[in-house]
N, C-alpha and C positions, 0 to 999 in steps of 0.2 A: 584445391588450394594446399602448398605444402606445410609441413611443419614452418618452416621458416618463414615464410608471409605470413602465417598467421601468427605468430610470435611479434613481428619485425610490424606488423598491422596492430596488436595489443600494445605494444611500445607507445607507436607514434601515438594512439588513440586515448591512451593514459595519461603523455604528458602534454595534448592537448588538455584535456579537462582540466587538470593540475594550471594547466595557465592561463585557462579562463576563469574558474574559479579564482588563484592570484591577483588576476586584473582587476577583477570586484576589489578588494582589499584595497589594492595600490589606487586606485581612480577615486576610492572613499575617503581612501587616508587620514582615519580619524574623524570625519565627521560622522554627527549623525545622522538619521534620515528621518522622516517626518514621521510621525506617530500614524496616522494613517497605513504607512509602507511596512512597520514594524507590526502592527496588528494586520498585516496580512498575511506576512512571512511569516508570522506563527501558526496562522493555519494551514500550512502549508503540507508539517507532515500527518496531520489529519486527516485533509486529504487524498492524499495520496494511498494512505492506507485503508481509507475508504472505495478509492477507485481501486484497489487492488482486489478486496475484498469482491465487489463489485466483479469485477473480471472472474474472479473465478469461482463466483458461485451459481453466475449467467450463462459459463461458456464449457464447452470439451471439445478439445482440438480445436478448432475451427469453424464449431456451429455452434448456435445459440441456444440454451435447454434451460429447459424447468424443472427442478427434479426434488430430490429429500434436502439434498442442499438448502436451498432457500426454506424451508420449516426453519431449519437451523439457525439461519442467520434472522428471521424476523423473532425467533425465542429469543435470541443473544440479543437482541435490539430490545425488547421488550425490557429482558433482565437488568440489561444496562442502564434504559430509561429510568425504571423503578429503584436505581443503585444499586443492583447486589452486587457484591464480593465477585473477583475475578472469578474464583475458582468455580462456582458459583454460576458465574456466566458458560464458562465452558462446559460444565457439567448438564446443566441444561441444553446446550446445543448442540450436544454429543447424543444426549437424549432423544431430543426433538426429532432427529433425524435418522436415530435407529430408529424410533416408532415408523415413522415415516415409509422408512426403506420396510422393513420389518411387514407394515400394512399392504402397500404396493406391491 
């Protein structure tokens, strides 16, 4: 694919989205939407950032593994559960998973 297609392909595909997203807006126009719909779409980037996390703490390249990773992320789930402090969170599951690596 050249420079130009793929440029001339980011175009089109940008201001696609730009006018799907729009069309939400204009088709609403001002109303609201039920309490139900809005308590969903707040969970939404939760989420997403959960399936993200998800992805790559399950995956490399293309296969599925189990590795120091996940120590990690069930520490950071712990911590979080328990409420501590961001920093707090990370530092723990930076930890978790030197030990991890470190043992292995």
């Amino acid at each position: 694919m050249s420079n130009t297609t793929l440029w001339w392909l980011i175009v089109v595909l940008s201001i696609t989205a730009y006018g799907l997203k729009a069309f939400g807006f204009v088709l609403a126009g001002g109303r609201r939407m039920p309490a139900a719909v809005e308590r969903c779409l707040a969970l939404i980037p939760a989420a997403l950032l959960a399936a993200l996390v998800a992805k790559d703490t399950f995956t490399l390249a293309q296969e599925v593994v189990v590795d120091a990773r996940l120590a990690g992320v069930i520490v950071a789930g712990v911590a979080v559960w328990r409420r501590a402090p961001f920093i707090v969170v990370v530092v723990l599951a930076m930890a978790a998973t030197a030990v991890v690596r470190a043992v292995a």
